[in-house]
Every structure is written in C-alpha cells, then in structure tokens.
PAMARLO-98091 format. One record per residue (C-alpha): residue in three letters; x, y, z. Coordinates in steps of 0.2 Angstrom, whole numbers, padded with zeros to 4 digits, always signed. Example, Ala and Ser with C-alpha at 12.3 -4.5 7.8 and 13.67 -1.06 7.14 Angstrom:
2
+------+-------+-------+-------+
: resn :     X :     Y :     Z :
+------+-------+-------+-------+
:  Ala : +0062 : -0022 : +0039 :
:  Ser : +0068 : -0005 : +0036 :
+------+-------+-------+-------+
This chain:
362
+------+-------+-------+-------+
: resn :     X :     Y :     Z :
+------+-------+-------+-------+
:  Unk : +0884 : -0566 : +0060 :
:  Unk : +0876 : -0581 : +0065 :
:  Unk : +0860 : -0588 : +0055 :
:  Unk : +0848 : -0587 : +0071 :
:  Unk : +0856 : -0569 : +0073 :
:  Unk : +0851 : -0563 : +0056 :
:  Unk : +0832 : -0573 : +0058 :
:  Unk : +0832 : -0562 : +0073 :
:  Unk : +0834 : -0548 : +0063 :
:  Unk : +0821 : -0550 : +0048 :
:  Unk : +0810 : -0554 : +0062 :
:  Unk : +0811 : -0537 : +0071 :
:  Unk : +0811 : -0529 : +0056 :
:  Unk : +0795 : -0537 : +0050 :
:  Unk : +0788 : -0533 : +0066 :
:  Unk : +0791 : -0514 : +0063 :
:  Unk : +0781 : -0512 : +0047 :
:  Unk : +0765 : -0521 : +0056 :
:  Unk : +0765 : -0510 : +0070 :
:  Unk : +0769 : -0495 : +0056 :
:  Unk : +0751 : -0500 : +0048 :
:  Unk : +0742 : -0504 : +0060 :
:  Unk : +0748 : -0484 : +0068 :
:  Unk : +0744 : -0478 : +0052 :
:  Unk : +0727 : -0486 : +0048 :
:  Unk : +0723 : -0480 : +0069 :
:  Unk : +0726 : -0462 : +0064 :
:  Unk : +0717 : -0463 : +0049 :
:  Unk : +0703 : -0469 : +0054 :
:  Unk : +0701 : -0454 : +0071 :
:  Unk : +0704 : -0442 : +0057 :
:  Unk : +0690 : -0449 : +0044 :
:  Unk : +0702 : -0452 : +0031 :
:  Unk : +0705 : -0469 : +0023 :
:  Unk : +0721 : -0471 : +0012 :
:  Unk : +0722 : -0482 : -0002 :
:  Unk : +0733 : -0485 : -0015 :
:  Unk : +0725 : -0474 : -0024 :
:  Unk : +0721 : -0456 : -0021 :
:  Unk : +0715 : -0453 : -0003 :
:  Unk : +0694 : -0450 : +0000 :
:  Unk : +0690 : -0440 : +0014 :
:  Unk : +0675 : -0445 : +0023 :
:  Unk : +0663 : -0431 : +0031 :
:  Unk : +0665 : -0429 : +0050 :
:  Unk : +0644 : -0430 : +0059 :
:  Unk : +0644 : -0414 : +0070 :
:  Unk : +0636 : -0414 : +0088 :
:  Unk : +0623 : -0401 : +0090 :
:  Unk : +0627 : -0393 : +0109 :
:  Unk : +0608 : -0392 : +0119 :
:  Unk : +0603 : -0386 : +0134 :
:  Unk : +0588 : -0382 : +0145 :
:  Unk : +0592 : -0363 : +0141 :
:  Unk : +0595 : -0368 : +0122 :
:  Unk : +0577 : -0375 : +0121 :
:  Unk : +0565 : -0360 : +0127 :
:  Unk : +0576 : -0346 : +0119 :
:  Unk : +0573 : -0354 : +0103 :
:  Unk : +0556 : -0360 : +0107 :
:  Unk : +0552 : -0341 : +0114 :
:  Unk : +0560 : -0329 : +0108 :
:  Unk : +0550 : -0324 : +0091 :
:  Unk : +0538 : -0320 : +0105 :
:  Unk : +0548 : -0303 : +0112 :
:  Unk : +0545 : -0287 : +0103 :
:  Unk : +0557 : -0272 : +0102 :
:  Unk : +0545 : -0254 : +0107 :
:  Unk : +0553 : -0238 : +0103 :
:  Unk : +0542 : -0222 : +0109 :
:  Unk : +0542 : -0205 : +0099 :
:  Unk : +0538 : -0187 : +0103 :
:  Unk : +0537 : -0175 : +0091 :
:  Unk : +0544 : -0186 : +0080 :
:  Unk : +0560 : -0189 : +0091 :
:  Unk : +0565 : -0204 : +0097 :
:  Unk : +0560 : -0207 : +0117 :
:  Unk : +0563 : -0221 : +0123 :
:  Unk : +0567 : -0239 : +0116 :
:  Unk : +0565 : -0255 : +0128 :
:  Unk : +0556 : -0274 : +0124 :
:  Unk : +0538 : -0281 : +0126 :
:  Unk : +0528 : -0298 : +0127 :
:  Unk : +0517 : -0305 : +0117 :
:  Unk : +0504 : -0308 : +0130 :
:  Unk : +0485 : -0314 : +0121 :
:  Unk : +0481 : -0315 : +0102 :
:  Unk : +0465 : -0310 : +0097 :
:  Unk : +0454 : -0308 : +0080 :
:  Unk : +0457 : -0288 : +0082 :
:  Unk : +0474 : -0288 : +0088 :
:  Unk : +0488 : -0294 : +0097 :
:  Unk : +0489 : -0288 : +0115 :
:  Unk : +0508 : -0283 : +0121 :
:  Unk : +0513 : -0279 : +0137 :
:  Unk : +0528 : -0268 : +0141 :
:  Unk : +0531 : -0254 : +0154 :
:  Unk : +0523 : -0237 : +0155 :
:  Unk : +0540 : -0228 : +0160 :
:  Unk : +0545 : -0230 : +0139 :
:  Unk : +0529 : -0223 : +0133 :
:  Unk : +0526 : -0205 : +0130 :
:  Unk : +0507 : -0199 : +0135 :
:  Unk : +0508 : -0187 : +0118 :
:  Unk : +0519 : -0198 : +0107 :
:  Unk : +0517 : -0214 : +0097 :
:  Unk : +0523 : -0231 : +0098 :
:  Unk : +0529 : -0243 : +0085 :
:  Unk : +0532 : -0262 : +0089 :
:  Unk : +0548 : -0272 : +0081 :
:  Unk : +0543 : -0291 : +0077 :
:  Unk : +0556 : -0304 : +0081 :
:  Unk : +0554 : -0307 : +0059 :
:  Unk : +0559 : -0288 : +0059 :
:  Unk : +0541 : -0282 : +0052 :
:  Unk : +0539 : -0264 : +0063 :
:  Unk : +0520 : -0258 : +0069 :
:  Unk : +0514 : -0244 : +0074 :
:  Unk : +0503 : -0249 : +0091 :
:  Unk : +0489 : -0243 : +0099 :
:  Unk : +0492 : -0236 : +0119 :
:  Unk : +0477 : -0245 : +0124 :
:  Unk : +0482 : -0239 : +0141 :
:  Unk : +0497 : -0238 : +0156 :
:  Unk : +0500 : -0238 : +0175 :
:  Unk : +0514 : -0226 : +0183 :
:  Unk : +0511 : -0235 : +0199 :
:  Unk : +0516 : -0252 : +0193 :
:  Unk : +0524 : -0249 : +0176 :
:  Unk : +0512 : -0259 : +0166 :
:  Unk : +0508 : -0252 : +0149 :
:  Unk : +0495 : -0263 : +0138 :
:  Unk : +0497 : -0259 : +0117 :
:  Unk : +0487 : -0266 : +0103 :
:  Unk : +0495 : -0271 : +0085 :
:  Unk : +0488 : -0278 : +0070 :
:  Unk : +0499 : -0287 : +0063 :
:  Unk : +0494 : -0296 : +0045 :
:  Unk : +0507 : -0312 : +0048 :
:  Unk : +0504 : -0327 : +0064 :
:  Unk : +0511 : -0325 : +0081 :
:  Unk : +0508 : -0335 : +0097 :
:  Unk : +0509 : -0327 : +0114 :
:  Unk : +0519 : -0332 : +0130 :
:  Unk : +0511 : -0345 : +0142 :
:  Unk : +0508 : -0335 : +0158 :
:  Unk : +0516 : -0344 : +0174 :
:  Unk : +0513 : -0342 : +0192 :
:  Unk : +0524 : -0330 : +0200 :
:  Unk : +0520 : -0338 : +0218 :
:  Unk : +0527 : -0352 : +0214 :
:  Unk : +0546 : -0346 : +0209 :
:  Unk : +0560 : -0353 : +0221 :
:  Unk : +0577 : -0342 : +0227 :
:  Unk : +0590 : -0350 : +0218 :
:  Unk : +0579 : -0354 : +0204 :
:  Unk : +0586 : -0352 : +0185 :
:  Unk : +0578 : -0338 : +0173 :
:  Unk : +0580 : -0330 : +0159 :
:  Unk : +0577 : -0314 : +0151 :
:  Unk : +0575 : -0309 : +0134 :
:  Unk : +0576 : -0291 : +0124 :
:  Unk : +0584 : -0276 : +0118 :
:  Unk : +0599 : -0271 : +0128 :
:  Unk : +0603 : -0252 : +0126 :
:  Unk : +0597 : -0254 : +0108 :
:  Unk : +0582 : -0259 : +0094 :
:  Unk : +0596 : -0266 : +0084 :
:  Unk : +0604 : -0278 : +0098 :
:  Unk : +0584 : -0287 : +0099 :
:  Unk : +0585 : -0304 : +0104 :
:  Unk : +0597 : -0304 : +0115 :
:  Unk : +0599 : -0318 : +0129 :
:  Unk : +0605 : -0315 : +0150 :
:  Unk : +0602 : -0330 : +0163 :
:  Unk : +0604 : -0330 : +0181 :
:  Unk : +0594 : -0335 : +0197 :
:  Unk : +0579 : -0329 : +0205 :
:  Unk : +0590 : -0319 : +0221 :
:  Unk : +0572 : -0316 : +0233 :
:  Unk : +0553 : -0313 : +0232 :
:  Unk : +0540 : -0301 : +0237 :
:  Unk : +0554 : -0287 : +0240 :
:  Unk : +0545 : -0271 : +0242 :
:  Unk : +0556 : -0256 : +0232 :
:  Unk : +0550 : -0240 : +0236 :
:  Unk : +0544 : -0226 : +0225 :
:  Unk : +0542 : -0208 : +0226 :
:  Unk : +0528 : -0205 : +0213 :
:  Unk : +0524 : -0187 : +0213 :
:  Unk : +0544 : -0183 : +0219 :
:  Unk : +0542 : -0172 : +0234 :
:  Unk : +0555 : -0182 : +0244 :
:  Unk : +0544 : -0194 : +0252 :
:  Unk : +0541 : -0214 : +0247 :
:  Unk : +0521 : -0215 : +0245 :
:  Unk : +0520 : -0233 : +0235 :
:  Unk : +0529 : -0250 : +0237 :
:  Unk : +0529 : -0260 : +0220 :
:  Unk : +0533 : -0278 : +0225 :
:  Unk : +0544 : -0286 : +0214 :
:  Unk : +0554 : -0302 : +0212 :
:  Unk : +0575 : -0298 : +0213 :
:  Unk : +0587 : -0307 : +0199 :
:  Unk : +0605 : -0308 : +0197 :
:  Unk : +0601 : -0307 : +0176 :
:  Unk : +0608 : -0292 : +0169 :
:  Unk : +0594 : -0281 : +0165 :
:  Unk : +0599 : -0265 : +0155 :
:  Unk : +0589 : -0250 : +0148 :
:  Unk : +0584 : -0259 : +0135 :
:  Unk : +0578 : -0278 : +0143 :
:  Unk : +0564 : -0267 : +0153 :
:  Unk : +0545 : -0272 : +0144 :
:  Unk : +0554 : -0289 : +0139 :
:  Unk : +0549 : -0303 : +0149 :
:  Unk : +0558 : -0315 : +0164 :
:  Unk : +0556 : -0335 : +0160 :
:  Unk : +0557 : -0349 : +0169 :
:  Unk : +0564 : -0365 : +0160 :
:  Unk : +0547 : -0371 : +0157 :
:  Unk : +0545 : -0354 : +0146 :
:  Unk : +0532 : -0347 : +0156 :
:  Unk : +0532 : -0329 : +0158 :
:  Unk : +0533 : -0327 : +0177 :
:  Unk : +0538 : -0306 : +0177 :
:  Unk : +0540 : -0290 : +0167 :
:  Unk : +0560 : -0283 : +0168 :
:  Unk : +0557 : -0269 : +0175 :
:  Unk : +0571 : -0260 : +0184 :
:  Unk : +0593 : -0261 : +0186 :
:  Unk : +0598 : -0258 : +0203 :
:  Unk : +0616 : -0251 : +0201 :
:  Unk : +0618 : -0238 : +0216 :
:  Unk : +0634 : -0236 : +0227 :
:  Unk : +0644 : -0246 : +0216 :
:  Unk : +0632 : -0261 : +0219 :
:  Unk : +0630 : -0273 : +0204 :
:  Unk : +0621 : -0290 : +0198 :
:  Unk : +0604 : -0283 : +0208 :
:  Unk : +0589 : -0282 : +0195 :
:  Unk : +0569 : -0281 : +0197 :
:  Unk : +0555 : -0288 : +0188 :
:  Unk : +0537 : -0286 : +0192 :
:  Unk : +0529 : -0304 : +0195 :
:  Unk : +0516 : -0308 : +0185 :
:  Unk : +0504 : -0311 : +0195 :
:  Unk : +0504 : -0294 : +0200 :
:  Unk : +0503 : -0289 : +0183 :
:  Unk : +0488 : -0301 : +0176 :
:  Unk : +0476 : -0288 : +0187 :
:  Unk : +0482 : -0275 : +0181 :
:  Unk : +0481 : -0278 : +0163 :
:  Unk : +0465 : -0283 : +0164 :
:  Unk : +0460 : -0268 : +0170 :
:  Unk : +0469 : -0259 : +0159 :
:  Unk : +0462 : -0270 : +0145 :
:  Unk : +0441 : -0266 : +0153 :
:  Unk : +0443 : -0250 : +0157 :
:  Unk : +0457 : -0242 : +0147 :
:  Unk : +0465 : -0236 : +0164 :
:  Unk : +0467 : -0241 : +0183 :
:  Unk : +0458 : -0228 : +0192 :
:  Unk : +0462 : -0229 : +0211 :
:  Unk : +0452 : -0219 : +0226 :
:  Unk : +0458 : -0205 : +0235 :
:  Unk : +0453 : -0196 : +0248 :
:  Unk : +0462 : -0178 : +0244 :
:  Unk : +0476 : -0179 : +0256 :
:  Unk : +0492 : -0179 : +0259 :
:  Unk : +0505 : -0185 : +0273 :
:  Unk : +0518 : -0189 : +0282 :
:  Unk : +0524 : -0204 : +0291 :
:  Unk : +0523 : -0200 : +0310 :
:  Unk : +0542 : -0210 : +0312 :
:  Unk : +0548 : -0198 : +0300 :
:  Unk : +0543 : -0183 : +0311 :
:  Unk : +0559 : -0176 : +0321 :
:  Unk : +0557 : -0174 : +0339 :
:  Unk : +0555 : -0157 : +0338 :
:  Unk : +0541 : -0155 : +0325 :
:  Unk : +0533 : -0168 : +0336 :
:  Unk : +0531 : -0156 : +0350 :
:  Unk : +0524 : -0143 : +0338 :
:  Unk : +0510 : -0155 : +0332 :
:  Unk : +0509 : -0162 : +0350 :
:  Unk : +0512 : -0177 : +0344 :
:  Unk : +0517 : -0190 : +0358 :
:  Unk : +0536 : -0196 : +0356 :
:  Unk : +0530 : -0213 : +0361 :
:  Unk : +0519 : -0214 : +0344 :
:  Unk : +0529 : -0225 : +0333 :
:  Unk : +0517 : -0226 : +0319 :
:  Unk : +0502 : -0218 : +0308 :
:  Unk : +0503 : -0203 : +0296 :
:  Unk : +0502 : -0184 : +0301 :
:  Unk : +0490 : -0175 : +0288 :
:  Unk : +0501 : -0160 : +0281 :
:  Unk : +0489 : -0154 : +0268 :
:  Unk : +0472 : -0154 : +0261 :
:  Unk : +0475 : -0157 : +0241 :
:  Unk : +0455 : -0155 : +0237 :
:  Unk : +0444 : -0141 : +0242 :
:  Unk : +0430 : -0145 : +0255 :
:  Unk : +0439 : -0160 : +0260 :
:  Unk : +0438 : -0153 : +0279 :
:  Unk : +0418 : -0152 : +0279 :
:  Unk : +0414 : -0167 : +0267 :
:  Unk : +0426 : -0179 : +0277 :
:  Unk : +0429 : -0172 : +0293 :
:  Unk : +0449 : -0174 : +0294 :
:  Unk : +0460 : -0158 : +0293 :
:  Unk : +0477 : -0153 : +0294 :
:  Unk : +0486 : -0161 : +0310 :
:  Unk : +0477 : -0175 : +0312 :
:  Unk : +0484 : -0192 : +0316 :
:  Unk : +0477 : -0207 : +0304 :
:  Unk : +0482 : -0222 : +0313 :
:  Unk : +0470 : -0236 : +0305 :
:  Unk : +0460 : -0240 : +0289 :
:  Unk : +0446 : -0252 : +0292 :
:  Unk : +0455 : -0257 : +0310 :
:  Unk : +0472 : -0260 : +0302 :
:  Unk : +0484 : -0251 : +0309 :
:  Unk : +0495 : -0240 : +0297 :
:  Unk : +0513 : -0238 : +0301 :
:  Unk : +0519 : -0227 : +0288 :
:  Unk : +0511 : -0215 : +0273 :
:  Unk : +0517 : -0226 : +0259 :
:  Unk : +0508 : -0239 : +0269 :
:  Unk : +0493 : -0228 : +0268 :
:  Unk : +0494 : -0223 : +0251 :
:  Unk : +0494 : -0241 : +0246 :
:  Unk : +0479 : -0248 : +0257 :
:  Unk : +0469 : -0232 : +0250 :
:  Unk : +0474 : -0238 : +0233 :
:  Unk : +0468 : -0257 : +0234 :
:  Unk : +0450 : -0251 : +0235 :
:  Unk : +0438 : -0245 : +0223 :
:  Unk : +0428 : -0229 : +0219 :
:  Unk : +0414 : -0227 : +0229 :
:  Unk : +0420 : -0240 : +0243 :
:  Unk : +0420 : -0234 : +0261 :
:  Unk : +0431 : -0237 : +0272 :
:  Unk : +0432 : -0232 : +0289 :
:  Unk : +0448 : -0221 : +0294 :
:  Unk : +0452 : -0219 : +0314 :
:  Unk : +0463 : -0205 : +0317 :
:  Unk : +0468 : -0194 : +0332 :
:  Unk : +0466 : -0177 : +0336 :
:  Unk : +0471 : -0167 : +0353 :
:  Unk : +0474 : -0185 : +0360 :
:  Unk : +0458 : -0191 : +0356 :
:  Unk : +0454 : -0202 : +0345 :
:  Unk : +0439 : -0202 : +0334 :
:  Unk : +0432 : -0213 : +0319 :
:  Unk : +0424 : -0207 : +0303 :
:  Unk : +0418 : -0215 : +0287 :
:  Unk : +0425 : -0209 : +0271 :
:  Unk : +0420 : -0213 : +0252 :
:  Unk : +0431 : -0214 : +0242 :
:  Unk : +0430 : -0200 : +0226 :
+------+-------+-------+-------+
C-alpha cells in the first residue's frame, strides 16, 4: 500500500469520528440531555400549555354553573344545572328550569367548590321553563354577564355547561354551533291533544342531555345568551338541541323576581284552530270551507262567561285588537302578552256575521 493510499485512509477515518460527534452532540441536545465525561445531567424539558378560545371561558366561567337536584317527600326528583344570574346582599339569584322543580318538594343547589344549599323557590313559569331560586351562600360568587340573544349568528360557536345525566358528572363541557333562531317549538300545556303555546327558542347542534337543562348556552365572549332547555331526539333524529334565549328569559325573571309568579289573562275559553276542523265537522258548526284561519270556541271553562263577555260555544274568533288569528296556539299566546285588567277587543263570527266585543281580561 502506497503512502498517499494509507493518508487517504486516516483521513476517512478521522472524518468518521467528527461526523460521530457532531450526530451525537445533535441528538443530545433534541433530547435535553448533555453528556460529559462524567455522569450525564438531564436537563428539564419547558412544557407548552395547549389554549383556546373554548379553553378561556370554561375556565373563566364554569364556577359560575350550579348542580339543582329537586326532592319530594324526600325522594329524589329531578337533577339538572342552573346559572348564577345576580348577586345580591340577601342572596344570590339562580335561574334554572321549572320542569326540574317540584311545586311540594325542596331544592338544594351544588356549588362549582362542592358546598350544596338548600334554595328558596322564589317562583317558576310552565309556559317558558324559567324557575328563579334564592341561596345564601356564606362564601363569594360572581354571576354570568348577560348577552343579547338578538345578536347570535347561524353558524356561530357556543358552549354549554352542566351536569349531564348526573350531580356527580357537574362541570362538564359540549361545543357546537348556533344551527337557527326564533324557531317556534310547540307545546301542549294542559295535554288534551292540541298545541296552545309556542316557546321560541334558539336550535344548537351542542349535546344537551337531561342533566345540561337549567345550565346555561355561552357565546366565546362568556356571555350568557340562553337557558338549555330541551333535546330533540325523535324518529331517530339526533344533534338538534333548544335553549331558551335570553332575552326571552330577562322578562320573565323579573317578573318572577316582582311579583313571585307570571300571572297572564284569560278569558275562560277554550278552542280549536278552525284548519284543524275536518270538513265534515265544518258543516256541522256551519263553518265555511273557504275559512282558513281563526279558532272555533268548544267550551266555556268559567261560569258566566256567556253573559259577562258575550261569546259562547260556536263562535268564530278571527282577530284580537284587528290582528288576524290563524290558529288557537296563536290565540292562546296573543291573550297571554297582555296584562290583567287590559282590554282588548276580540272580533269573532257568529251565523256568518261578524260582530266585535270588548273583553277584560280576568
């Protein structure tokens, strides 16, 4: 072997242990450790804290959801979430819904720090599932900043918090988007077949379960813009939930809050919608086939209701206050949006003719 060979050689193999330590040192140094010729010293990896938009206002806002779990007879009712909705020197107010409260049972409130209260039922409302409860509590809570529900966008990111099937799973966290406004979800209220109130509510794809209903719907600011309210799971359809907005709520709960209950007029009658009528009842009542709204009155529900107001059995009412009423649920509701003692003016039809007469409302 020639000399320049054998440089060639020690040269290559030189080259070999550079590129070995500079590999080495490389790999050390990705994994935080640094050898020396002594005993290796590992060196302590900094961490990245993962944060989001929906990371923010669950951390920010979740001490201010309550677990409420309703007793009768001392059996557990119902369980279900609440808000933290005003603090005051006497009490913190929560809102939740009325179908978890038992008129003849009692209430007790779980706190996000696990303290649990019995509440006061300062009052509830069947018709829009709003119940209002007081609580004492001898440690700090801050309540939810109240947003505008008018202002909420399809397609816009929320979040609801709560207690899904159970007390003990409280805290827990869905997201998904605002899916429409203002729908109208109809409701049988005294269950005799026919819808008689609309509760308008804003639709979510967020999984709302038994539990998440009284807890509240966030937008990513934290505002509270609706009360959970409602799962929609029929036929097999899925990923349809309701909350009630809050601005449909705020007037409500002050009412609640004044007067201890939302009393709404009536007249002492009750109805059906004349598009509901088959065409062969129609010719009983004499009701012309052409008539595509207003509501045939089926019963008197209030003695003297015939002589103090006029109207009777078989009567057409198709207008309050010269808007026309398509439908009884329609009727129901426009009855309900005044107050006692209000009069209003109700055109109805009777043997073809129709006729106006003022009621006040009782």
């Amino acid at each position: 072997m020639n000399k320049k060979t054998e440089f060639l050689i020690i040269g290559l193999i030189l080259w070999n242990f550079v590129l070995s330590y500079f590999v080495v040192e490389s790999f050390s140094r990705k994994n935080n450790v640094l050898y020396h010729s002594g005993n290796p010293t590992q060196v302590t990896q900094n961490l990245t804290t993962f944060e989001t938009d929906f990371t923010k206002v669950i951390a920010s806002h979740s001490s201010k959801v309550v677990g409420v779990t309703s007793y009768g007879n001392g059996i557990q009712y119902r369980t279900g979430s609440g808000v933290i909705y005003q603090v005051h020197e006497d009490g913190i107010i929560i809102v939740t819904n009325s179908h978890l409260i038992l008129a003849t049972g009692t209430v007790d409130v779980m706190f996000g720090n696990g303290e649990v209260l019995r509440a006061e039922v300062i009052g509830t409302d069947d018709f829009t599932d709003i119940a209002v409860l007081r609580v004492n509590p001898e440690f700090d809570v801050a309540p939810f900043t109240i947003g505008d529900s008018s202002l909420v966008k399809a397609g816009e990111w929320v979040i609801a918090l709560g207690s899904p099937g159970h007390i003990d799973v409280s805290g827990s966290v869905a997201v998904g988007i605002i899916s429409g406004k203002d729908r109208q979800i109809p409701i049988d209220l005294d269950l005799d077949g026919y819808t008689d109130w609309s509760v308008v509510v804003l639709e979510t794809d967020v999984t709302i379960n038994f539990g998440n209903t009284g807890g509240p719907l966030l937008n990513l600011d934290g505002e509270l813009i609706g009360i959970n309210t409602m799962h929609y799971g029929y036929n097999g359809t899925s990923g349809i939930s309701f909350a009630t907005p809050i601005n449909e709520v705020i007037p409500i709960v002050n009412r609640i809050l004044s007067e201890g209950v939302v009393v709404r007029g009536r007249i002492g009658i009750h109805g059906i919608s004349v598009t509901e009528i088959p065409a062969y009842s129609r010719d009983y009542y004499g009701i012309d086939v052409r008539l595509d709204y207003g509501v045939l009155i089926t019963s008197v529900t209030e003695a003297g209701i015939e002589k103090t107001i006029g109207l009777q059995i078989g009567d057409i009412i198709l207008a309050i206050n010269n808007e026309k009423i398509n439908d009884f649920k329609e009727f129901r509701k426009q009855i309900y949006t005044f107050e006692l003692g209000d009069t209003i003016t109700i055109q109805y039809q009777r043997n073809n003719q129709v006729y106006d007469v003022e009621v006040v409302l009782q």
